[in-house]
PyMOL Python script that loads the backbone (N, CA, C, O; Angstrom):
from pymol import cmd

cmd.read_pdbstr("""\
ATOM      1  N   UNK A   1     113.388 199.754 173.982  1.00  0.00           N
ATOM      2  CA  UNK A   1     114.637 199.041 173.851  1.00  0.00           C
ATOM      3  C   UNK A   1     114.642 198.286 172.511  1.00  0.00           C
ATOM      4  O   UNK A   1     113.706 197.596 172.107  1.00  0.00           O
ATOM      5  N   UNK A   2     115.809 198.498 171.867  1.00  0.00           N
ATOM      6  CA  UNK A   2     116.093 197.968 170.412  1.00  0.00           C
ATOM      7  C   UNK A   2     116.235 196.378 170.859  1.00  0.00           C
ATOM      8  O   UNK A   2     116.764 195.986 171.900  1.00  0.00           O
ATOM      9  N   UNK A   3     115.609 195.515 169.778  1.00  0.00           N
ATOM     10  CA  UNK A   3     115.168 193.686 169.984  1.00  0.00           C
ATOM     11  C   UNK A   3     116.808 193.584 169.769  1.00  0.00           C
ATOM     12  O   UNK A   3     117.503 194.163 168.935  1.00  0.00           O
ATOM     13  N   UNK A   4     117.245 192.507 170.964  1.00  0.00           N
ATOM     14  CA  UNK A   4     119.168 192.398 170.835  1.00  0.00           C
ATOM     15  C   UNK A   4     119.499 191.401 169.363  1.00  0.00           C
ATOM     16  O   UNK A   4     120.661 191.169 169.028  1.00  0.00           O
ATOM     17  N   UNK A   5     118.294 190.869 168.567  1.00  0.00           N
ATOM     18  CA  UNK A   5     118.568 189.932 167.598  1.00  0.00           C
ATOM     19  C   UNK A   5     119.310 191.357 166.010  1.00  0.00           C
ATOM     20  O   UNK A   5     120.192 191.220 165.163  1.00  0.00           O
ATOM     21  N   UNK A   6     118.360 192.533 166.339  1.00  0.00           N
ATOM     22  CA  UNK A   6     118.502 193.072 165.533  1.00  0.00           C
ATOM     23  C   UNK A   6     119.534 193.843 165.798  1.00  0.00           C
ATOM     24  O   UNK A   6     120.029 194.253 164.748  1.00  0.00           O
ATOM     25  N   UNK A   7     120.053 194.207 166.699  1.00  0.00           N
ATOM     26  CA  UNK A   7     121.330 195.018 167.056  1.00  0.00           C
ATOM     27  C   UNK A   7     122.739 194.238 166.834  1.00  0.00           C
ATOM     28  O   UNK A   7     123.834 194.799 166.814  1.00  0.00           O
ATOM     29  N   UNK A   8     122.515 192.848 166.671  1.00  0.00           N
ATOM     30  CA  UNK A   8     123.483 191.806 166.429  1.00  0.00           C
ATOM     31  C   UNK A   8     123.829 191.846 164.601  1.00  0.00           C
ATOM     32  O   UNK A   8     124.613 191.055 164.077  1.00  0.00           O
ATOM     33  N   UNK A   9     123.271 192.636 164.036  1.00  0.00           N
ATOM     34  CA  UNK A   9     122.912 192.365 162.509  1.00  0.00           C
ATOM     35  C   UNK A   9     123.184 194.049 161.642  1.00  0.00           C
ATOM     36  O   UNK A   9     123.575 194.173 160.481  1.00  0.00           O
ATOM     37  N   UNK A  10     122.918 194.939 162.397  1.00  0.00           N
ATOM     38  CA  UNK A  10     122.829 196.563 162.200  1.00  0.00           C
ATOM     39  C   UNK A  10     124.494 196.764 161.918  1.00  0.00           C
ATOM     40  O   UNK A  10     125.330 196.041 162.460  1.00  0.00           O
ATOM     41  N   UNK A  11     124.741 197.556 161.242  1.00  0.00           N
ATOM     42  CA  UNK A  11     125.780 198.278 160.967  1.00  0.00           C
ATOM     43  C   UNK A  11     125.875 199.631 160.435  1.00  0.00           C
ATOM     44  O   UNK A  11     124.959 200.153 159.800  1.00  0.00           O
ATOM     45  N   UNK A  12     126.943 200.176 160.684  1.00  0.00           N
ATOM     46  CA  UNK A  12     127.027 201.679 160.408  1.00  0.00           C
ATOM     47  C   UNK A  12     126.818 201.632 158.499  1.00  0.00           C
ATOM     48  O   UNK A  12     127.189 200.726 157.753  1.00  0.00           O
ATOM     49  N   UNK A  13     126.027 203.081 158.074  1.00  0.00           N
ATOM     50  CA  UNK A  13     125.581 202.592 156.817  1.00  0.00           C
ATOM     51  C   UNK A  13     126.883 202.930 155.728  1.00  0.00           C
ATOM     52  O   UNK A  13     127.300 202.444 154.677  1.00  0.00           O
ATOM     53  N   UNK A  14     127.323 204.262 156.798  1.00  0.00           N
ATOM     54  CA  UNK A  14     128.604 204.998 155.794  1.00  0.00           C
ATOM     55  C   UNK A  14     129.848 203.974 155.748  1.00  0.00           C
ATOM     56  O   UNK A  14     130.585 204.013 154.762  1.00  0.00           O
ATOM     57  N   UNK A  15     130.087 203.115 156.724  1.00  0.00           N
ATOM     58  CA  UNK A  15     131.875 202.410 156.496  1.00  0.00           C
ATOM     59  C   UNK A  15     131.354 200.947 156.573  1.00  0.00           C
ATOM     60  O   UNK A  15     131.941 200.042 155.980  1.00  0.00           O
ATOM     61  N   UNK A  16     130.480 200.783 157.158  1.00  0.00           N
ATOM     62  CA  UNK A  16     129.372 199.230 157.328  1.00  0.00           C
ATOM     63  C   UNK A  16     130.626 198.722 158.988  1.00  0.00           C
ATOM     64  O   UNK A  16     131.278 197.695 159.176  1.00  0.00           O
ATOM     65  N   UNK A  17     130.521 199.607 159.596  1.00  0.00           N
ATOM     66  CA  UNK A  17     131.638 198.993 160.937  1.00  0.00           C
ATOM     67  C   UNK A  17     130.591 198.855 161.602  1.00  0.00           C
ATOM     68  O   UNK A  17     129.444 199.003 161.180  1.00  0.00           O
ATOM     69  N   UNK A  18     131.037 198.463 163.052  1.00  0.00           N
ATOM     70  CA  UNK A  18     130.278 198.171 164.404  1.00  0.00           C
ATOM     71  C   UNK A  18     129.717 199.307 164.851  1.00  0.00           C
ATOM     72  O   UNK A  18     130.234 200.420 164.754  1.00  0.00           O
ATOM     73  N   UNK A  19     128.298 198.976 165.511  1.00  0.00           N
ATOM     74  CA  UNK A  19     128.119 200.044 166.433  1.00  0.00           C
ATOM     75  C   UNK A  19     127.776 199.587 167.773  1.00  0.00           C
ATOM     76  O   UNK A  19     127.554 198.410 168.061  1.00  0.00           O
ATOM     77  N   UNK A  20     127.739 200.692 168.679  1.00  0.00           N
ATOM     78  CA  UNK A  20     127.622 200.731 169.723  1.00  0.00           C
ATOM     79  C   UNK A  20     126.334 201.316 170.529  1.00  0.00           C
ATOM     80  O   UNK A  20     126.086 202.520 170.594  1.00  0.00           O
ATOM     81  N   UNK A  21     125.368 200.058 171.274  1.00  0.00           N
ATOM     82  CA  UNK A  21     124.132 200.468 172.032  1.00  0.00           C
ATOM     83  C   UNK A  21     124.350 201.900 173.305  1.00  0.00           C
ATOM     84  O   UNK A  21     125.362 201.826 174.002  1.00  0.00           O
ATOM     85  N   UNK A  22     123.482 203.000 173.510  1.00  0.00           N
ATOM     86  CA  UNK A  22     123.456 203.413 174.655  1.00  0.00           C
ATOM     87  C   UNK A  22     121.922 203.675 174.943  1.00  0.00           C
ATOM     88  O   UNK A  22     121.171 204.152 174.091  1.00  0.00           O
ATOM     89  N   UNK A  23     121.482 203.284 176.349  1.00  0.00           N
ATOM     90  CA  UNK A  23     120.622 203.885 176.851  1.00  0.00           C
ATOM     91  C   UNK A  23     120.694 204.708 177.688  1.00  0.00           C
ATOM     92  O   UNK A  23     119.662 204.865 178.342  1.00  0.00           O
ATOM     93  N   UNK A  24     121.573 205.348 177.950  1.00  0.00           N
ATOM     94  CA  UNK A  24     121.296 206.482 178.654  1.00  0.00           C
ATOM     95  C   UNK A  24     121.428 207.809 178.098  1.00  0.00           C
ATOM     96  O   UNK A  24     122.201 208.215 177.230  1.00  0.00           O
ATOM     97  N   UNK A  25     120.664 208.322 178.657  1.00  0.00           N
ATOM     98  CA  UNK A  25     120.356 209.593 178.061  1.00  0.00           C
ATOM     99  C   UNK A  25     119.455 209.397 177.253  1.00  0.00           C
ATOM    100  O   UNK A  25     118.365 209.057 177.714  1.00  0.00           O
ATOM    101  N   UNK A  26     119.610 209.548 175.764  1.00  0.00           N
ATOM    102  CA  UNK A  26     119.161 209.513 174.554  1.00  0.00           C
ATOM    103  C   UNK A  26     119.425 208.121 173.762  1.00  0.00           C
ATOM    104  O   UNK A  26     120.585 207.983 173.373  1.00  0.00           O
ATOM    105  N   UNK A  27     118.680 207.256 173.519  1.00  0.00           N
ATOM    106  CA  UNK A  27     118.565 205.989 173.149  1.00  0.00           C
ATOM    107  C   UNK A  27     119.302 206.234 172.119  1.00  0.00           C
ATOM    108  O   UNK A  27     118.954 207.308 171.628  1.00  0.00           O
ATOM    109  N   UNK A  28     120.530 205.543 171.305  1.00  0.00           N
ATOM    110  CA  UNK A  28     121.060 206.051 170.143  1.00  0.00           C
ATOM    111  C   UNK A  28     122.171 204.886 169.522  1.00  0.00           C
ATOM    112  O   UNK A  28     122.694 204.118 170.328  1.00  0.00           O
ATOM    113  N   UNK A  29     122.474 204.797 168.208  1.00  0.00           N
ATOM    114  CA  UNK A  29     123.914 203.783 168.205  1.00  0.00           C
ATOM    115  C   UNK A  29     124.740 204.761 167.409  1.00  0.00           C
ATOM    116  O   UNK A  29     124.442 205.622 166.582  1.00  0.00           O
ATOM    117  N   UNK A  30     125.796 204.376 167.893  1.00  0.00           N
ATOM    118  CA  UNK A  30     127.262 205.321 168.240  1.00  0.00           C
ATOM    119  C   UNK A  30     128.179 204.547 166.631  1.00  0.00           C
ATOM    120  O   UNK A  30     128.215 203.321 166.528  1.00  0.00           O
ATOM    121  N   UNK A  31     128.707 205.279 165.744  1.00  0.00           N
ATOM    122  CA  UNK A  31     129.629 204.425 165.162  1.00  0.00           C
ATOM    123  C   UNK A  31     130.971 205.096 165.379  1.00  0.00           C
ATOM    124  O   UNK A  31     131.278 206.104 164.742  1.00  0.00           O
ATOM    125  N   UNK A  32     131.570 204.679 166.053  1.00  0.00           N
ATOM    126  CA  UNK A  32     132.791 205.269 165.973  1.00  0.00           C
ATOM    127  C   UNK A  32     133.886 205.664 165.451  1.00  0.00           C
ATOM    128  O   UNK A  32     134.636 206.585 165.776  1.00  0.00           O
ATOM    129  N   UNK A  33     133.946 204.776 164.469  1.00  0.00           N
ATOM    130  CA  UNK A  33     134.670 205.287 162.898  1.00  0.00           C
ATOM    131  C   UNK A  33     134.411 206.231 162.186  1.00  0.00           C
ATOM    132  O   UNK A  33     135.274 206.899 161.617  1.00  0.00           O
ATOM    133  N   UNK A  34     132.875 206.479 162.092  1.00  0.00           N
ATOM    134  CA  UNK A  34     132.816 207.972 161.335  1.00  0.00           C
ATOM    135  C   UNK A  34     132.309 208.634 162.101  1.00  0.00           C
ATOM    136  O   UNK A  34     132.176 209.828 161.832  1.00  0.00           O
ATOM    137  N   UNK A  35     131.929 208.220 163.096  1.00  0.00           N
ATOM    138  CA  UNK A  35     131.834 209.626 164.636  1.00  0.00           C
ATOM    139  C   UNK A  35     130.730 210.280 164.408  1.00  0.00           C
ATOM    140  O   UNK A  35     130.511 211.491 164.428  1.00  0.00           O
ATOM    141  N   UNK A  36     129.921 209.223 164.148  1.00  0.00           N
ATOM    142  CA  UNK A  36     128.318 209.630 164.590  1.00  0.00           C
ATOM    143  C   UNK A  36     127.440 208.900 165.280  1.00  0.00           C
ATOM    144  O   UNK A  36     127.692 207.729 165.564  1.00  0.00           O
ATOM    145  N   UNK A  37     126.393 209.449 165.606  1.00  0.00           N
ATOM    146  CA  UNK A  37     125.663 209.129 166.484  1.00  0.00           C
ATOM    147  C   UNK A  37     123.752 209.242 165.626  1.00  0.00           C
ATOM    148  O   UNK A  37     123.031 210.087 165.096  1.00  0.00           O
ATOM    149  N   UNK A  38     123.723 207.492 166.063  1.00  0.00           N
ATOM    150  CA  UNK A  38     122.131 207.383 164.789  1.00  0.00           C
ATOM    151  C   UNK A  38     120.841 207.513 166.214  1.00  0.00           C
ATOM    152  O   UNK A  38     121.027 207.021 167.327  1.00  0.00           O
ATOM    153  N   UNK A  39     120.017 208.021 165.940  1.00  0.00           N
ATOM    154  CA  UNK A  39     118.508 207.831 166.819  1.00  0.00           C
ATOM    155  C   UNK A  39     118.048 206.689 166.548  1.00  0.00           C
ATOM    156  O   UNK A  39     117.913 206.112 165.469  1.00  0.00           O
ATOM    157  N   UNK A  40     117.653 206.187 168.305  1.00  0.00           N
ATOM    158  CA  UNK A  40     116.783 205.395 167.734  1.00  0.00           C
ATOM    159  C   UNK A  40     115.048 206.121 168.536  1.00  0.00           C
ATOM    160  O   UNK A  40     114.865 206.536 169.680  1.00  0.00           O
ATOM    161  N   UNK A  41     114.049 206.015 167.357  1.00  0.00           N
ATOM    162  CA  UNK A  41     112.838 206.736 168.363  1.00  0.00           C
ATOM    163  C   UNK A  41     112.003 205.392 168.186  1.00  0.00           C
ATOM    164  O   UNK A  41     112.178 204.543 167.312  1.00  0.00           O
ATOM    165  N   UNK A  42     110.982 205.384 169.286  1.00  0.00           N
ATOM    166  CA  UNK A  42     110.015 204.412 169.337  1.00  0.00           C
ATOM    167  C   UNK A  42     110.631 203.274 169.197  1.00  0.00           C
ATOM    168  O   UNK A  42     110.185 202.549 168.308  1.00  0.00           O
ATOM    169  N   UNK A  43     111.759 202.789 169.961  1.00  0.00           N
ATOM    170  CA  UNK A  43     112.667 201.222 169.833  1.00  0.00           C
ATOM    171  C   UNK A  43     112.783 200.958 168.504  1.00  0.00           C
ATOM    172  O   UNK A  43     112.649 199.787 168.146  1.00  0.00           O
ATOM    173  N   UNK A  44     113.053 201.987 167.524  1.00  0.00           N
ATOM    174  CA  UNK A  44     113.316 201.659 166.040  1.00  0.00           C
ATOM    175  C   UNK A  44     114.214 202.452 165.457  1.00  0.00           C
ATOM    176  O   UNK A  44     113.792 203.593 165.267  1.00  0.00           O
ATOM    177  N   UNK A  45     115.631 202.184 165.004  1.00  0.00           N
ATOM    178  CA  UNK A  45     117.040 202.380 164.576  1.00  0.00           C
ATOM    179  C   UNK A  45     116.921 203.337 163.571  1.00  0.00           C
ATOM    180  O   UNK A  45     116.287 202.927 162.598  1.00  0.00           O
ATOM    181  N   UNK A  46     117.459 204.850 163.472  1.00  0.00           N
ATOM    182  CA  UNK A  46     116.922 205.282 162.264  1.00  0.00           C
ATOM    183  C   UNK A  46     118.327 205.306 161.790  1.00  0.00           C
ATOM    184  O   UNK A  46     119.320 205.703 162.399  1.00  0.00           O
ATOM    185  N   UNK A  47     118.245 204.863 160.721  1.00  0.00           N
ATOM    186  CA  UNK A  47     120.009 204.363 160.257  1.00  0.00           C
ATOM    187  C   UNK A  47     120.128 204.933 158.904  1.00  0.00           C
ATOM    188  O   UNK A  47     120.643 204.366 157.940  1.00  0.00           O
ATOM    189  N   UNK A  48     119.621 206.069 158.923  1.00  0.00           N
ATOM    190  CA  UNK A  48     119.867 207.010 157.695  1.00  0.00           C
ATOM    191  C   UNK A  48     120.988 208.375 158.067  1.00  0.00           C
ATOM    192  O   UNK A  48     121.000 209.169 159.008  1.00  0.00           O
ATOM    193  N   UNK A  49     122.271 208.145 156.338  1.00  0.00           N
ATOM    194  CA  UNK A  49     122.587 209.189 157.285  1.00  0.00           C
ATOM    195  C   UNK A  49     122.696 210.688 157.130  1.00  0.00           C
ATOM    196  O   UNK A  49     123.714 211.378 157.184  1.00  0.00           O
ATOM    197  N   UNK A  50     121.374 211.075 156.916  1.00  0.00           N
ATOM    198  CA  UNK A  50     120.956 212.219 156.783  1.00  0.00           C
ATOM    199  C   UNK A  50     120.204 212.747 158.418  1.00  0.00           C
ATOM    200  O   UNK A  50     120.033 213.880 158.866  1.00  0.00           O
ATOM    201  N   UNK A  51     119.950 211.680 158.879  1.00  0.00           N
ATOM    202  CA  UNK A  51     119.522 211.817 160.444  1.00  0.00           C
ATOM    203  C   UNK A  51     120.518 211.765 161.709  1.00  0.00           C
ATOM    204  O   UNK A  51     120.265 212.063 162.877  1.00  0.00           O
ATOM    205  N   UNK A  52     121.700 211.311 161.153  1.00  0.00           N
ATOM    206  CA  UNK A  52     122.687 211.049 162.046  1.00  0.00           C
ATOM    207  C   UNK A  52     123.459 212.279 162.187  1.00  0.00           C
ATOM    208  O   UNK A  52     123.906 212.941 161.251  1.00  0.00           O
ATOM    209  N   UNK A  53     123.632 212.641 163.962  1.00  0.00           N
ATOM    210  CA  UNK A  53     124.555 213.849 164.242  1.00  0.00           C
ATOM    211  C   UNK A  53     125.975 213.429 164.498  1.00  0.00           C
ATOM    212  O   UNK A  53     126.234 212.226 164.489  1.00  0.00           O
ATOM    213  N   UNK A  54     126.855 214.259 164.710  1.00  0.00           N
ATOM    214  CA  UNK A  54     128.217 214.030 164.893  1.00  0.00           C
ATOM    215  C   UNK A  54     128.432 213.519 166.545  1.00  0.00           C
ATOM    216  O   UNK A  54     127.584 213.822 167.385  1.00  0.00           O
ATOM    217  N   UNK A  55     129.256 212.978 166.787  1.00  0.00           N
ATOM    218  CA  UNK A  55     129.849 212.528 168.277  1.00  0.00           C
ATOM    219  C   UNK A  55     130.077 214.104 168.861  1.00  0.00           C
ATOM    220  O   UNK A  55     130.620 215.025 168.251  1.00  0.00           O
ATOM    221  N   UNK A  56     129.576 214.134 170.049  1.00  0.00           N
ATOM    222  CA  UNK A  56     130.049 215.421 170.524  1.00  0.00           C
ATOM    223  C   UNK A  56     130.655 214.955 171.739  1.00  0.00           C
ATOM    224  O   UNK A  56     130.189 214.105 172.498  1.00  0.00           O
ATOM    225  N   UNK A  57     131.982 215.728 171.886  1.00  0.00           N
ATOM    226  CA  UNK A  57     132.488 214.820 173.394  1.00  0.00           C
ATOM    227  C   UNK A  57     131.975 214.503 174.454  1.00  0.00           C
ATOM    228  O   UNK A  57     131.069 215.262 174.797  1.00  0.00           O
ATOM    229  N   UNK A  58     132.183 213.693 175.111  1.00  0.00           N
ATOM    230  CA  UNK A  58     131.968 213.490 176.525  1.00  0.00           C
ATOM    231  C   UNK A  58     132.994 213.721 177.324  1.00  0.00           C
ATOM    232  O   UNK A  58     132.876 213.567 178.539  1.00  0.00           O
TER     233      UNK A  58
END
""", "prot")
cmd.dss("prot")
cmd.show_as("cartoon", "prot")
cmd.util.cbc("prot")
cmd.orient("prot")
């Protein structure tokens, strides 16, 4: 689980908007403005966005 001090501070890197925590499924933060979706592995945010996949619907 990502520390909530640092999830209070994180932003999307491409528009710098909000993101959004999920744990289910696949631990990940969601930006919804540019409609991707960042990993996080080992409770650590990978906020590059060469690692980030696209939103795929739900």
């Amino acid at each position: 689980m990502v520390d909530p001090r640092l999830l209070e501070i994180l932003v999307c890197p491409g528009c710098k908007g909000e993101l959004e925590y999920r744990t289910e499924g696949k631990e990940s933060l969601i930006c919804h403005g540019c409609a991707l979706v960042f990993p996080v592995r080992d409770d650590i945010p990978v906020m590059l966005m060469d690692e980030a996949e696209p939103v795929k619907d739900q």
